[in-house]
C-alpha positions as a printed Julia matrix, in Angstrom:
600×3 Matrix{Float64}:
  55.32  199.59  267.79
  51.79  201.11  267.27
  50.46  201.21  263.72
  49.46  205.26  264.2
  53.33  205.64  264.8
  54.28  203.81  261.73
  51.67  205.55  259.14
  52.8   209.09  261.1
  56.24  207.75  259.82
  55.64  207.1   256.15
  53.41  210.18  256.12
  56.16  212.27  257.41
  58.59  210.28  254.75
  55.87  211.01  251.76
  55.71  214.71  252.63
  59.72  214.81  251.88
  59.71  213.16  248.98
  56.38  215.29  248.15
  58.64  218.31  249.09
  61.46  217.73  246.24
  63.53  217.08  249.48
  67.08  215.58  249.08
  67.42  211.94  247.58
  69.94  210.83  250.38
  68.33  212.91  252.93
  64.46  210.28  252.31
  66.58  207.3   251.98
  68.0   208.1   255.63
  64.43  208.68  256.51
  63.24  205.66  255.4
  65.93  203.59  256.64
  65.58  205.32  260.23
  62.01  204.94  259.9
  61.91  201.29  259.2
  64.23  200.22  262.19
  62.39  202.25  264.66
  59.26  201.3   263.9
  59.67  197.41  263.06
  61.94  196.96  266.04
  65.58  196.82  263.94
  68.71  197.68  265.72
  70.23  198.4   262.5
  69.84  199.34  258.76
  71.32  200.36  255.25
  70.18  200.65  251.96
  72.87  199.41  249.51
  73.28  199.65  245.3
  74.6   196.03  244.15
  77.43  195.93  241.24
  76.83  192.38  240.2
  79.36  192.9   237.69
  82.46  193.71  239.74
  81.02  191.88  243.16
  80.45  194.68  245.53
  77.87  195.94  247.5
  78.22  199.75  248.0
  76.43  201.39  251.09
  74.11  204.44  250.3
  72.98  204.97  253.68
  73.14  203.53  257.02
  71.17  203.25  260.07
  73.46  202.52  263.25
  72.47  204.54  266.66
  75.09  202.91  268.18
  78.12  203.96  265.99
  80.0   206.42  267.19
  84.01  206.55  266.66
  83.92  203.25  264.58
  84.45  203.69  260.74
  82.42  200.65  258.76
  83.67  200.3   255.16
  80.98  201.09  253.03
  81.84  198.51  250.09
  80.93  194.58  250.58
  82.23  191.98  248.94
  79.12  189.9   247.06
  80.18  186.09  247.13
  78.55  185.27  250.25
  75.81  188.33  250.67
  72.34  187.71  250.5
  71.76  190.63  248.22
  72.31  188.72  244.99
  69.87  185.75  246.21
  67.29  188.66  247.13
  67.46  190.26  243.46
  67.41  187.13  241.91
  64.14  185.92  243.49
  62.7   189.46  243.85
  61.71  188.46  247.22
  63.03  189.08  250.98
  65.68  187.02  252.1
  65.38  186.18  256.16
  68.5   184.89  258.03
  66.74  184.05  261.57
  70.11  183.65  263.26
  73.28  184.93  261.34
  75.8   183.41  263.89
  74.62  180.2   263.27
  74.07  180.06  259.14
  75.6   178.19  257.0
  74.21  179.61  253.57
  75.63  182.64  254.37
  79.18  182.07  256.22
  80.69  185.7   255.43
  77.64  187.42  257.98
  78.91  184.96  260.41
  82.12  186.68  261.91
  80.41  190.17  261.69
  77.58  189.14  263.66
  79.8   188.3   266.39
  82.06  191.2   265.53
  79.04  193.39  265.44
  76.56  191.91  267.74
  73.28  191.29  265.74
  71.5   187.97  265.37
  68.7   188.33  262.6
  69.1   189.89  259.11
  66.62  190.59  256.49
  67.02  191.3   253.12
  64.12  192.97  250.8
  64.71  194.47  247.05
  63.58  197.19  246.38
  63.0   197.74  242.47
  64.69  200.3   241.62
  67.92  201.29  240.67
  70.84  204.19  241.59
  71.6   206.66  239.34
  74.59  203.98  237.81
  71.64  201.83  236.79
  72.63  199.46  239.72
  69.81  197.65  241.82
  69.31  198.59  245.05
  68.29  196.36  248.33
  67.58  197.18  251.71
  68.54  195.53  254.56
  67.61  195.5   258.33
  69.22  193.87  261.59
  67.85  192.49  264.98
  70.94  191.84  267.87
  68.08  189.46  269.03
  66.51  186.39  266.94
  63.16  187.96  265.79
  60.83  186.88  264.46
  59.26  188.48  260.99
  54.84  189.06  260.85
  52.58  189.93  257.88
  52.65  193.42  259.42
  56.36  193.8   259.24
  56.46  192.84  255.74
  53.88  194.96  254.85
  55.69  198.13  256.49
  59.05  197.06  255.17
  57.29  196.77  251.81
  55.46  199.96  252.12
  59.02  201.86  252.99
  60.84  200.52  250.36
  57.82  201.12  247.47
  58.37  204.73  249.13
  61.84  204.49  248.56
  61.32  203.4   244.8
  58.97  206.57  244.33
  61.79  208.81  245.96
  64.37  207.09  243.43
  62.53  206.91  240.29
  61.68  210.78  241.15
  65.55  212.0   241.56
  65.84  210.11  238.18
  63.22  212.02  236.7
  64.56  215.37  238.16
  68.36  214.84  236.9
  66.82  213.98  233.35
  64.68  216.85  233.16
  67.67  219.07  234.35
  70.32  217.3   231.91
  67.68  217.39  229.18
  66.89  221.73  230.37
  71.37  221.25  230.23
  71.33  220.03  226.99
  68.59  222.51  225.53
  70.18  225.7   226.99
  73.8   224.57  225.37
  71.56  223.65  222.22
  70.81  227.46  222.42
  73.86  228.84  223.18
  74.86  226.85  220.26
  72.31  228.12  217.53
  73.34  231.63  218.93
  76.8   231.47  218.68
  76.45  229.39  214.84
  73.46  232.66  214.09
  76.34  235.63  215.41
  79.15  233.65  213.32
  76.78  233.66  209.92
  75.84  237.14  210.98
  79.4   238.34  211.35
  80.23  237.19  207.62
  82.19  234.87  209.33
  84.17  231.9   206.45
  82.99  228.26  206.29
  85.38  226.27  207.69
  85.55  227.98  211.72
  81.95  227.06  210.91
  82.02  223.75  210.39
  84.6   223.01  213.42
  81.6   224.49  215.55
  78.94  222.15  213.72
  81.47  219.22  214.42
  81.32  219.84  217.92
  77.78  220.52  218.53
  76.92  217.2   217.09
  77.66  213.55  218.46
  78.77  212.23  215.41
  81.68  212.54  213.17
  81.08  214.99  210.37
  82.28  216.35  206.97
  81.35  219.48  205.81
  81.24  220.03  201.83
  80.91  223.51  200.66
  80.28  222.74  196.61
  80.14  226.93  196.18
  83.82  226.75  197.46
  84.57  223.64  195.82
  86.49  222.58  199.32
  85.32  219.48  201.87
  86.18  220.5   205.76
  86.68  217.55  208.06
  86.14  216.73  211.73
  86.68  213.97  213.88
  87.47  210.77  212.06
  84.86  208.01  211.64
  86.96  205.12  212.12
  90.26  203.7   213.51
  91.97  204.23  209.76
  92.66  207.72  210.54
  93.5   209.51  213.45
  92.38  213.54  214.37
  95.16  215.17  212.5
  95.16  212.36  208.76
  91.68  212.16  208.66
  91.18  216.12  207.96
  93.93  216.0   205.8
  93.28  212.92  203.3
  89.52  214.16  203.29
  90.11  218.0   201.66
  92.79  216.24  199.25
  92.89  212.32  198.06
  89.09  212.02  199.3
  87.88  215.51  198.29
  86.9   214.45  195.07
  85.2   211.1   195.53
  83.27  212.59  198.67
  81.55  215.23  196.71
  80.55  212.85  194.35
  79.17  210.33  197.02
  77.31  213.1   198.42
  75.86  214.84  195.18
  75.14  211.06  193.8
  73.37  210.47  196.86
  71.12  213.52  197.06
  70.64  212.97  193.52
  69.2   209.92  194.36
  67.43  210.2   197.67
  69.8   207.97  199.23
  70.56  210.4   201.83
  69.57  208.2   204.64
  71.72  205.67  204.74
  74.58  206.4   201.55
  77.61  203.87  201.21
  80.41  205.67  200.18
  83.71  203.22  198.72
  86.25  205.71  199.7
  90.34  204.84  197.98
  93.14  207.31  199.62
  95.53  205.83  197.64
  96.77  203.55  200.11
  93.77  202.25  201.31
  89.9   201.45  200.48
  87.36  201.26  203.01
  83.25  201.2   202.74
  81.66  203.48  205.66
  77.79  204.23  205.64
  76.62  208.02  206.56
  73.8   210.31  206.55
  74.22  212.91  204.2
  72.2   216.25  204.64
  71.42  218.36  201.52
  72.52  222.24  202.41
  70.23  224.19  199.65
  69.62  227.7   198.68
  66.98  229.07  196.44
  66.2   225.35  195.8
  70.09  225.37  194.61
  72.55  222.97  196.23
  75.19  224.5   197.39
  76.64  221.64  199.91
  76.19  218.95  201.9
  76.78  217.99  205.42
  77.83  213.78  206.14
  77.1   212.49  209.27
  78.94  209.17  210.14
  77.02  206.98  212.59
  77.71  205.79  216.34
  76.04  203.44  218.42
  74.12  206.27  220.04
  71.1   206.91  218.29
  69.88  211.06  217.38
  67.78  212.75  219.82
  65.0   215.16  219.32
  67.53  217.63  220.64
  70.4   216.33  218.21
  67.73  216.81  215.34
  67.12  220.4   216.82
  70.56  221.07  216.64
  71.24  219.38  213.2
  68.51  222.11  211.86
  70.3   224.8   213.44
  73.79  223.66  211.76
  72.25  222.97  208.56
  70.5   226.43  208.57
  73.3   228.15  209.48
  75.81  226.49  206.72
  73.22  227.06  204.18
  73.5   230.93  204.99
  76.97  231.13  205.01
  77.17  229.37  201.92
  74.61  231.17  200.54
  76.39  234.76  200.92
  79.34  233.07  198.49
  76.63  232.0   196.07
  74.98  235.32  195.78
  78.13  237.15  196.15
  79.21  234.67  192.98
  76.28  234.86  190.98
  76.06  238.92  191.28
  79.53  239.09  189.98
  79.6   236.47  187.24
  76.28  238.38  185.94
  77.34  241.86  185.93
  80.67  240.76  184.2
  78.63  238.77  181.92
  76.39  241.88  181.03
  79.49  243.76  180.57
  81.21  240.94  178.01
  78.28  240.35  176.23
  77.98  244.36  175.22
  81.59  244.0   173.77
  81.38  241.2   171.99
  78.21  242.68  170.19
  79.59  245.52  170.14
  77.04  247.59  171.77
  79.16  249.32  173.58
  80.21  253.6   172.83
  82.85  254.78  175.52
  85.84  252.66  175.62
  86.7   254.77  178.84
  83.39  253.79  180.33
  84.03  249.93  179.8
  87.61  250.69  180.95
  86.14  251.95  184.17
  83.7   248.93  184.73
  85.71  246.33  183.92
  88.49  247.28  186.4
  85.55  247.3   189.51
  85.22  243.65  187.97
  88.77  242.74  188.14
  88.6   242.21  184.12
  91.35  244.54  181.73
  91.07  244.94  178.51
  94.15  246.52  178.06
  96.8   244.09  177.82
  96.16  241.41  175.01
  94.21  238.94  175.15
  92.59  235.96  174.19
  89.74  233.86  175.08
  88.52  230.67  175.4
  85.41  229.17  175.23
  83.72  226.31  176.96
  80.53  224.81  175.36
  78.86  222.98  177.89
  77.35  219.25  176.45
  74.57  219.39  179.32
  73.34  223.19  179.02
  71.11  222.74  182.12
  74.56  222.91  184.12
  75.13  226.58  183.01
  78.07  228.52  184.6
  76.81  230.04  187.79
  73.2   228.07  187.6
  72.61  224.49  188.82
  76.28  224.82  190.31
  79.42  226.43  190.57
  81.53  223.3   190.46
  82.6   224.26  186.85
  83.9   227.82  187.98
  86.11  226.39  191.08
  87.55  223.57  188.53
  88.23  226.2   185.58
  90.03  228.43  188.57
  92.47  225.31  189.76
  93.12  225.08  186.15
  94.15  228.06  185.69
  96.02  228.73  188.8
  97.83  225.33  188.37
  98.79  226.39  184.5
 100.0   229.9   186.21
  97.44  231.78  183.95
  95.86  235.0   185.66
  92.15  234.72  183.76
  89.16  235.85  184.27
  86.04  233.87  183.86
  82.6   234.69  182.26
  79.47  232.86  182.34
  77.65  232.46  178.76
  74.29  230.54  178.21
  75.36  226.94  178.5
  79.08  227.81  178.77
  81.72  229.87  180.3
  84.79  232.1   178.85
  88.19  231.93  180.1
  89.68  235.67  178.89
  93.61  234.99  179.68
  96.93  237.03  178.49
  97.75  236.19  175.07
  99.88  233.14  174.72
 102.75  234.19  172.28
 104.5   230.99  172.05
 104.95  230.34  168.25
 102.39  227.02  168.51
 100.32  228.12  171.35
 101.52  225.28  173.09
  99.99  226.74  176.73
  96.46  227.56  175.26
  96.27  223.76  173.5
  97.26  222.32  177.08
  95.0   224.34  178.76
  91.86  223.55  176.64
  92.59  219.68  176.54
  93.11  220.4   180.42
  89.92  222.39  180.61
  87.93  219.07  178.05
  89.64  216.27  180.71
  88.36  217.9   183.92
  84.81  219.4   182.99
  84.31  215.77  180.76
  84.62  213.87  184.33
  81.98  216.35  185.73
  79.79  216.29  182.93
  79.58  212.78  181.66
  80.88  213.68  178.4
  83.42  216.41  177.13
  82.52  219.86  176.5
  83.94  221.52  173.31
  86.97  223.7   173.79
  87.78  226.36  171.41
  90.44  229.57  171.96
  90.17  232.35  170.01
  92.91  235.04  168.18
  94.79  238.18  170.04
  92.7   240.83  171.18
  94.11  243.86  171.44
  91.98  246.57  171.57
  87.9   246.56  172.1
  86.86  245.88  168.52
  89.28  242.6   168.3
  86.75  241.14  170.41
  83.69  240.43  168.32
  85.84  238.9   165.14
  87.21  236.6   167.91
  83.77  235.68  169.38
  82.37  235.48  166.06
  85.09  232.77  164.9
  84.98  230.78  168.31
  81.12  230.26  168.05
  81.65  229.26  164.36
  84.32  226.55  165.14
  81.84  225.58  167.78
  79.45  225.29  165.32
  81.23  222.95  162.97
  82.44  220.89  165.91
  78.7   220.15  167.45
  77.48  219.73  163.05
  79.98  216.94  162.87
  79.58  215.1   166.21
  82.93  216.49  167.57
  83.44  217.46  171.68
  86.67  218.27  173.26
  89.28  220.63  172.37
  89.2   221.59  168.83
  91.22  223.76  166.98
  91.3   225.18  163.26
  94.37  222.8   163.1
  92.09  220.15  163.19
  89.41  221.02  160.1
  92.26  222.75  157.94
  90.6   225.63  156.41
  87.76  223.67  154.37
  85.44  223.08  157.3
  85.82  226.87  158.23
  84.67  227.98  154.53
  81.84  225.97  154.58
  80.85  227.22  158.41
  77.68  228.64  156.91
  76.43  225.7   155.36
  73.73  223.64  157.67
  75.15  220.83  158.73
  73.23  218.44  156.8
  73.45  220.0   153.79
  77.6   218.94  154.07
  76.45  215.71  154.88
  73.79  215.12  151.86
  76.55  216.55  149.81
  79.58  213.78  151.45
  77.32  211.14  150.61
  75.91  211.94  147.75
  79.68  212.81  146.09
  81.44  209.83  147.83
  79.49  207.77  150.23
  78.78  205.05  147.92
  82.29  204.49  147.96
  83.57  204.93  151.53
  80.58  202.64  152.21
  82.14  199.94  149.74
  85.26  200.07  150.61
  84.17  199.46  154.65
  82.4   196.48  153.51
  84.52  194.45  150.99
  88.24  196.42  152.28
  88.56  197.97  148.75
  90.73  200.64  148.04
  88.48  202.81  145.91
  88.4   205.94  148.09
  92.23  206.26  148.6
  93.04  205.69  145.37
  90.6   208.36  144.16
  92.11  210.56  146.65
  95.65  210.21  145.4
  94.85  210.55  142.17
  93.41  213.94  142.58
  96.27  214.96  144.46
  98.94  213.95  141.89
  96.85  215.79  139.13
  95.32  213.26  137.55
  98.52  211.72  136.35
  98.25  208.13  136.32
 101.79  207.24  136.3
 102.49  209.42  139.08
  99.48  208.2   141.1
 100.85  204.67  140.26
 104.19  205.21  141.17
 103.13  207.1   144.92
 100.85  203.97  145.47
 103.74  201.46  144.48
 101.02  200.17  141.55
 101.63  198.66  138.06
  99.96  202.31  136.14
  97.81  198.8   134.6
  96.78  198.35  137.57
  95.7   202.12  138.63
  93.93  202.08  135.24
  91.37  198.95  136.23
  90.66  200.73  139.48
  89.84  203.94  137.96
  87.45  201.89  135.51
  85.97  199.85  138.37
  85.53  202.86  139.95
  83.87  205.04  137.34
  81.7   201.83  136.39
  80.24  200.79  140.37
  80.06  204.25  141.14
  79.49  206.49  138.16
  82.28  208.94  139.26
  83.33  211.55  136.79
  86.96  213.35  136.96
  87.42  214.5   133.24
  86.49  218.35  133.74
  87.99  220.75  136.35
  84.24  221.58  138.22
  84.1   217.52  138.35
  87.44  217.16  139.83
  86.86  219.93  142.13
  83.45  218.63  143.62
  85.19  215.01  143.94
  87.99  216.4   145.9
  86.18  218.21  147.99
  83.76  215.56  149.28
  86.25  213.73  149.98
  88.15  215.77  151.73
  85.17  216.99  154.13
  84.62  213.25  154.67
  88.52  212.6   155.51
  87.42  215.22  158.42
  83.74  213.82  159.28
  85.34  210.45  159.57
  88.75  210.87  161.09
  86.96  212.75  164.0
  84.62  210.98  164.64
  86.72  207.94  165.06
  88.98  209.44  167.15
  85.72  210.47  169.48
  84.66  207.12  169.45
């Protein structure tokens, strides 16, 4: 064959794969082209599964074929193919009938009537990611020139370009695939957030957009919406289940700590369900608003790694959950300031028209028509204010409330909040006392450190409402002066600490130690009794024999104390002012101390 024939030939090929012509349509091409032009009787190109031993046929050259069906998948052990790969280098069988190296071409030859067979690679790969070889037959010995080797080469380097180029053209249309869904997706998350659509239908369309396992936390809805499961613990149905109830908690923690921290990238989270622990690493996405969090978004990992289009589309689900979370926020923060505005001009009593507060109240769902009572949260870290930094506190104080039964409303105050609730009539207020160590328990977990509770009286009508305020704040007041946090009560100071209210705080203290403190402070150190038998004996009158007799003491006995007691610490009971002073020192320290022990 002429060389103008055979360049006419792979210009003819070139201009079809030029053309964007069909991938099997140039292979055929090239395999036609190389047996009629290097004097081959027959032809195929063929992908080679190493792993599984076959040989697959992609196309075939065979003029001759006609009724006869050839199977199109080759067993490897004896083929040629693998030697060919492995060398990267034609393998030439001059005679097949007669080879030894390669005994399974042997009873085709015969079968088939061909003689010589060469093998070439071909350096690329099908679209499995198997290598290809191609292979031409002679039904006479031939021989194999320069020339040949050349063209053959030549073809196939063609046939690589043709390859490589459907590869490029299925990635760029899986990538323009993957784009256009990416599109449809940010559409369809855009319409939901635009059709005041809810959180969690959402998040099921985040969790299938992306290629990883997600949880969705929505803190302005204190609720944590699950999608596929990250490991084999937990199948599609337990995973979302344990993860909005046992793991709830302890998954918006892991994800605030980590944001907190800027260990978003790769966070471990030590997850207990109760009846297992496991450790699983994730990537947890910060979902703010007004430079406000109000969630987070935790991606588990796979062994595929995120694409520039799964970053595109993590933006777009992050956007979108930011905006519907944000139209709780705002809708949240509107309402807890208006009813805020509308508490605080009651409580100050600024207000004039009980029928106009009547009227604005019920558009706020609040009544002040029934009675009522309040109570109030002091917050330890006033950064956290109700409605602020986060609205964690106001979904807590609500699964309180609706776990006590208790219909209340709640109000935001600078650096606390107010629960207004029915009345509790029960003769000990044995609801209101759970409620507020309730209320101390769960926000004390959140904060770090308890808050201090307080509940106020009845209120029955509008102008019940400051006296209450005015006496919650005070008890508040005396609790923070002496160190206290939780739920207090005027149980708990008897009605001394409430008298004194108005006093500064270290004026009571000067006072306590300048009355007593010498005393409590000997009495810690050598284990003397000086302070409770001062105590008793102002409380049986200053009768010795009675003091003796309550303290199971010789009145001798009683007498020395009293003498040791006046003598170390100059104390002076004779007159009633004296008495009175004594008494009451000690009594305000029997409350400083007893407290604060108890805190501790």
């Amino acid at each position: 064959m002429d060389q103008r024939s055979r360049v006419l030939s792979l210009r003819d090929v070139a201009s079809q794969i030029n053309s964007g012509g069909d991938l099997q349509a140039v292979l055929q091409q090239l395999i036609a082209a190389a047996c009629r032009h290097a004097d081959w009787a027959l032809g195929s190109i063929m992908s080679i599964d190493a792993a599984h031993g076959y040989a697959y046929v992609i196309v075939r050259y065979d003029p001759t074929l006609i009724e006869r069906q050839l199977p199109d998948k080759w067993e490897l052990a004896t083929s040629p193919s693998l030697i060919a790969l492995q060398r990267n280098e034609p393998v030439y069988i001059p005679d097949a009938r007669e080879s030894a190296e390669f005994p399974g071409y042997r009873a085709e030859a015969f079968d088939r009537d061909y003689r010589t067979v060469l093998v070439l690679p071909m350096n690329c790969k099908d679209a499995e990611g198997r290598p290809m070889v191609l292979s031409v037959i002679a039904r006479q010995i031939t021989g194999v020139s320069e020339d040949d080797l050349a063209f053959l080469g030549t073809i196939i380097h063609l046939g690589a370009i043709a390859v490589e180029r459907e590869h490029r053209l299925e990635a760029e249309k899986r990538s323009a695939q993957r784009l256009e869904r990416a599109l449809k997706a940010h559409t369809s998350l855009l319409e939901h957030v635009l059709s005041d659509g809810s959180v969690a239908p959402l998040s099921a369309m985040v969790g299938m957009m992306l290629p990883n396992p997600t949880v969705v936390i929505d803190f302005t809805a204190n609720q944590v919406i699950a999608g596929r499961p990250p490991n084999a613990l937990y199948d599609e149905t337990s995973w979302p289940e344990a993860a909005s109830t046992t793991l709830a908690r302890p998954l918006m923690k892991a994800a605030r700590d980590a944001i907190e921290h800027g260990t978003t990238n790769a966070a471990n989270l030590f997850l207990d369900d109760g009846t297992q622990r496991f450790r699983i690493s994730a990537r947890i996405e910060a979902l703010m608003v007004d430079n406000q969090l109000v969630g987070a978004l935790i991606i588990f990992p796979t062994s595929r790694e995120f694409s520039d289009l799964d970053l595109l589309m993590l933006d777009s689900a992050k956007f979108a959950l930011s905006v519907q979370m944000m139209r709780s926020f705002i809708r949240f923060r509107f309402e807890t300031r208006t009813q805020t505005e509308l508490f605080f001009e009651i409580v100050e009593a600024r207000w004039r028209d009980a029928g106009d507060v009547a009227q604005r109240a019920q558009r706020l769902g609040l009544s002040f028509a029934i009675p009522q009572q309040m109570i109030v949260v002091d917050f330890p870290d006033k950064t956290k204010a109700f409605g602020g930094a986060s609205v964690d506190v106001e979904h807590t104080l609500t699964r309180i409330m609706q776990q006590a039964a208790v219909q209340a409303n709640l109000i935001a105050i600078d650096g606390g909040v107010v629960c207004l609730m029915p009345y509790d009539t029960s003769k000990r207020q044995e609801r209101t006392a759970k409620l507020t160590r309730r209320i101390a328990e769960e926000l004390g977990r959140y904060f770090g450190e308890a808050p201090v509770v307080v509940s106020g009286n009845r209120c029955d009508t509008l102008p019940d409402y400051p006296a209450a305020w005015e006496r919650c704040g005070r008890m508040i007041r005396i609790g923070r002066s002496f160190g206290l946090t939780g739920a207090i009560s005027a149980q708990d100071f008897g009605p001394l600490p409430m008298l004194v209210a108005a006093s500064e705080a270290g004026d009571v203290r000067s006072f306590v130690q300048e009355s007593v403190g010498a005393i409590a402070e000997h009495d810690r150190e050598n284990g003397t009794p000086y302070m409770e038998t001062l105590s008793t004996y102002l409380q049986e009158g200053c009768r010795s024999q009675a003091c003796a007799d309550t303290m199971g003491l010789h009145v001798t006995t009683l007498r020395y104390r009293l003498s040791r007691i006046q003598e170390l610490f100059g104390v002076d009971v004779e007159t009633p002012e004296k008495r009175f002073a004594v008494e009451l020192a000690i009594r305000l320290h029997g409350v400083i101390d007893n407290r604060s022990t108890a805190q501790r």
